[in-house]
N, C-alpha and C positions, 0 to 999 in steps of 0.2 A: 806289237800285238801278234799273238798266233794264232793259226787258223789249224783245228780239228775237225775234219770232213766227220761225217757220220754215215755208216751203212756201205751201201756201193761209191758211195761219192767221191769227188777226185778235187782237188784245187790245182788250177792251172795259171798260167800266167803266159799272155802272148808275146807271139817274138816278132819286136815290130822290125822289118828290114826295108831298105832303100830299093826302090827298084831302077831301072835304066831301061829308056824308051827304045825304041830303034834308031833314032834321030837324036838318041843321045842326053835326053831331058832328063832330069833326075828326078824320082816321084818320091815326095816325102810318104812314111808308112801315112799319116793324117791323112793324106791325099786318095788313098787305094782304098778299097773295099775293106773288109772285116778282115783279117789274118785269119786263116784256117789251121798255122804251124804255132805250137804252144808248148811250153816248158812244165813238166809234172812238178808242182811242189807241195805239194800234201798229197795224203791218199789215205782214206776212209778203211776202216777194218775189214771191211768185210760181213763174213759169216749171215745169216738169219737175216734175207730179205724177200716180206711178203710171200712168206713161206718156202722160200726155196735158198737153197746152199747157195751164197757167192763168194767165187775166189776170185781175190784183186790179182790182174792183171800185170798189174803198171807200178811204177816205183820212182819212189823221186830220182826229180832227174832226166826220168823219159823224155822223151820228144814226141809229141805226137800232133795226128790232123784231126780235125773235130770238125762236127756238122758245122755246117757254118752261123746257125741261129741258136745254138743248141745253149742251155747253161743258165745263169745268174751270177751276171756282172756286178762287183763289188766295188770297193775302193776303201783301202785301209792303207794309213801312213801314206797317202800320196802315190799308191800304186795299184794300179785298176787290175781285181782278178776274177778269175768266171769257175763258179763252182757248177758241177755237171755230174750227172751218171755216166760211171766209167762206159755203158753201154752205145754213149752216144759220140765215144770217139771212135772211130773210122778206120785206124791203123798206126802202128807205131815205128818212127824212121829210127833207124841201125846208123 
């Protein structure tokens, strides 16, 4: 199935990673908080929102950190994704 964001909108998909304690534990992603680092895979046109000009930002592919509540979490074919306004992501890693 594919996903066509609409407007400002962006689809994202989180990047789950391991982490390592100080003492060496290994924290499964399950284990830690919400992930704030996400992978761009759709992105919304643009243009004519609520009256005002928007230019998309972002493109697939990006990397980026997002509010951490932010979105609408999905789940198609077995894979959990969070549709969000481009607005409510935070900055985008190089």
């Amino acid at each position: 199935m594919n996903i066509k964001p609409l407007g400002d909108r962006i689809v994202i998909k989180m990047v789950e990673t391991e982490e390592t304690t100080k003492s060496g534990i290994v924290l499964p992603g399950s284990a830690k908080e919400k992930p704030q680092i996400a992978e761009v895979v759709a992105v919304g046109p643009g243009g004519m929102v609520d009256g005002k000009e928007v230019v998309m930002e972002l493109s697939v592919g990006d990397k980026v950190i997002t509010s951490k509540y932010a979105g609408t979490e999905i789940k198609l074919d077995g894979t959990e994704y969070t549709i969000l306004k481009q607005g409510d992501v935070l900055a985008k890693l190089n």
